[in-house]
N, C-alpha and C positions, 0 to 999 in steps of 0.2 A: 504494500500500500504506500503508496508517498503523500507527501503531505505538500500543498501551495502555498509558497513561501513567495509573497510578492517581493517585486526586485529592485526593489528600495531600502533592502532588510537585510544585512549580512549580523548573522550570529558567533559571538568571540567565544572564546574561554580564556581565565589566567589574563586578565586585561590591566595595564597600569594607563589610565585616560587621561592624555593630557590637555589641554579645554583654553581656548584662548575666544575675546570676546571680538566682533569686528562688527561696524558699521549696524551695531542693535542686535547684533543677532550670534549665535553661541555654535561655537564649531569646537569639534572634537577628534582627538585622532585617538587610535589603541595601538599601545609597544608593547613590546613584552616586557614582564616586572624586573626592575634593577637593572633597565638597559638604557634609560631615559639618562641618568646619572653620568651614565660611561660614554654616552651621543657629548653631553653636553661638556663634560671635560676632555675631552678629544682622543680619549683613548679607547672607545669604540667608532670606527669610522665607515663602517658597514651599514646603511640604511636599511637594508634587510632584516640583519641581526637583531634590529631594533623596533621596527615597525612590523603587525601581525598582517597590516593590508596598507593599500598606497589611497585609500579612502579616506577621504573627508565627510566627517560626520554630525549629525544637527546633538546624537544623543547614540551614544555610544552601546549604552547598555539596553536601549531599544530598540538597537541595531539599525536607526534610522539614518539614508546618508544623506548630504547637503545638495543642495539643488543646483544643477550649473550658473544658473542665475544669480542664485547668493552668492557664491563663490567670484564669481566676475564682479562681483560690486562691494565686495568684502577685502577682495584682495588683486582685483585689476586682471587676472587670468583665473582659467579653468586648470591649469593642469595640475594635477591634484601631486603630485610629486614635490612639486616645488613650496607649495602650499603646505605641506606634511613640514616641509625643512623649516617652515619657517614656525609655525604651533609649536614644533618639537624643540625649539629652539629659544623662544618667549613667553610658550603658554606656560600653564599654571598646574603642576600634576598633581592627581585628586587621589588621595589616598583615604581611607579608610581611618577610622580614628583608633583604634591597634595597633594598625602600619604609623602613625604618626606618631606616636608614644612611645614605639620601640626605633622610632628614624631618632626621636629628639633627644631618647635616653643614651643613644649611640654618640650622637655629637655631642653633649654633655661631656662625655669620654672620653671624646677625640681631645675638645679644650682644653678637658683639664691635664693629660698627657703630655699636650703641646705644652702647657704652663710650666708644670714636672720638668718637663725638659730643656726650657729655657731658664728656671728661674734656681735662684740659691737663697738663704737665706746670709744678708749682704755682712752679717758679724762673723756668721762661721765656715761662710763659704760653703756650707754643707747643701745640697740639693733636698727639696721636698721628695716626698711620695706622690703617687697618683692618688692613691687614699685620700692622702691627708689636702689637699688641693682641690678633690671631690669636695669632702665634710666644709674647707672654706668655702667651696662658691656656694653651696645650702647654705649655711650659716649669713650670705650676702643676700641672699633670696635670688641668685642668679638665672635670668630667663634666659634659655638657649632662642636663639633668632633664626627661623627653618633657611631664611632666602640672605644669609651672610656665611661669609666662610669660618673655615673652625679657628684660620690661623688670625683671620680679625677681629675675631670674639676675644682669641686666647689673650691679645694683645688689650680690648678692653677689660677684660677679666684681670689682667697684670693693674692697671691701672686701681680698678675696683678695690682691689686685694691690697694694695698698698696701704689704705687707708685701716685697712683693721687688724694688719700684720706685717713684723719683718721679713719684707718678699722684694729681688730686683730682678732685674735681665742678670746670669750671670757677665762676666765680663769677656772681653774677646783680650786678648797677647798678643802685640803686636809687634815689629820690629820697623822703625824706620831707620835709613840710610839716604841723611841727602848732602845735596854740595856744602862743601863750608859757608861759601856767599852766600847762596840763599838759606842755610840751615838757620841762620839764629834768627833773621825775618820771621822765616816761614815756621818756626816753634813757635813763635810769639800768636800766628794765628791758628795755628794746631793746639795751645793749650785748652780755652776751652771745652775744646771737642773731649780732650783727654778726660779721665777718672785721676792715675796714676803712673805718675814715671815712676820706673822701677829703674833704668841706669841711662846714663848720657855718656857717652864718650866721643871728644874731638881731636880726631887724625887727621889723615888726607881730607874725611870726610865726617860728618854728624851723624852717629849712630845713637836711636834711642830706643829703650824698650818698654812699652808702655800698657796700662790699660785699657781699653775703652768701653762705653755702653753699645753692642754689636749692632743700635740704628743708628750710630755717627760714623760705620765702615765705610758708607758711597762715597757720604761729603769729605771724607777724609782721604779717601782715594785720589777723587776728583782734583780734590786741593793741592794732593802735592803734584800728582801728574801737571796742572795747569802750571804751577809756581815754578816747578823744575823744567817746565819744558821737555818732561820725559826723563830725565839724569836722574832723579831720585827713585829711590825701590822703596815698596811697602811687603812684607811678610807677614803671615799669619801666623805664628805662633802655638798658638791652643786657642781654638773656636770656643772653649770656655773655660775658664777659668773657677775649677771648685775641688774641692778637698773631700775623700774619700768617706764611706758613709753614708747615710741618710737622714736628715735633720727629722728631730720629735719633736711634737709639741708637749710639754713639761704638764 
């Protein structure tokens, strides 16, 4: 026996709907689940892999698809491929309220990781736990933010944290080597940027080894590359500066 399926009606299973809104009117495509994620950070770049059909849809889960008409006045063409690339790309993926409680618990995780990994506490040099970094951001009433990334959360979250604990960036170790001529100048505008010189030495040339906070790395690059014209060198040292262990909270 078969059954009449009018042909306006494609039936999904296993659907992650991504739904962007155009010109009044609400368009939908369906990917496969946890592929939207890997489209949109570039590291699935297979349309296929990712989209379950090349349809454009008014309502996904009713399997109803958009009218050529709306489509041309939504988005300037019919070709529904192109129209996919773009939903899949800007729309809005609709998840289930399960799925979003176990996506927001995850990047909770990610942040505080990330934090973990960047930060020390700045008297003992000793690194946090992930634990213990977790229990701060509850303690902050920390809302995880679905559409920011984890590494600019992590960075407001450092921010946050400062205020109700000893928490820094650890430090980056740096090593500069520049002309004697411009060396004493060009220290005079590098101090700043610095935390801590740890030794100076003047030969041929200005060799210093120093600390710094690891978001004054560019401008400090940039600075001596520019001042020296090239002739001076920057070295990285130790990407972080922390002493063995695990910092507790007492």
């Amino acid at each position: 026996m078969s059954i009449f399926t009018p042909t306006n009606q494609i039936r999904l299973t296993n659907v992650a709907v991504v739904r962007m809104k155009r010109a009044g009117k609400r368009f939908e495509i369906a990917c496969y689940k946890n592929k939207v994620v890997g489209w949109r950070s570039g590291v699935e770049k297979d349309l296929d892999e990712v989209l379950q059909t090349h349809s454009v849809f008014v309502n996904v889960s009713k399997g109803q698809v958009a009218k050529k008409e709306d489509l041309i006045s939504a988005f300037g063409t019919d070709d529904q491929t192109e129209i996919c690339k773009q939903i899949l790309t800007k729309g809005e993926v609709q998840v289930s309220d399960k799925e979003r409680h176990t996506q927001l618990e995850q990047m909770f995780r990610d942040i505080a990781t990330i934090v973990a990994d960047k930060c020390v506490n700045p008297e003992t040099k000793r690194p946090y736990t992930v634990i213990l970094i977790e229990r701060a951001m509850k303690d902050i009433h920390y809302s995880v933010k679905p559409n920011k990334s984890t590494k600019q959360q992590a960075l407001e979250v450092i921010k946050q944290l400062k205020e109700k604990m000893k928490i820094e960036r650890a430090h980056m170790r740096l090593r500069f080597i520049l002309p004697v001529n411009e060396g004493k100048k060009l220290k005079e505008k590098l101090k700043p940027l610095i935390k801590v010189i740890e030794s100076e030495d003047y030969n041929q040339q200005l060799e210093i080894v120093c600390l710094i906070d690891p978001g004054c790395f560019r401008e400090i690059d940039e600075l001596i590359k520019k001042e020296t014209k090239g002739k001076g060198s920057l070295e990285v040292l130790n990407l972080k500066d922390v002493e063995e262990g695990d910092e507790k909270f007492e």
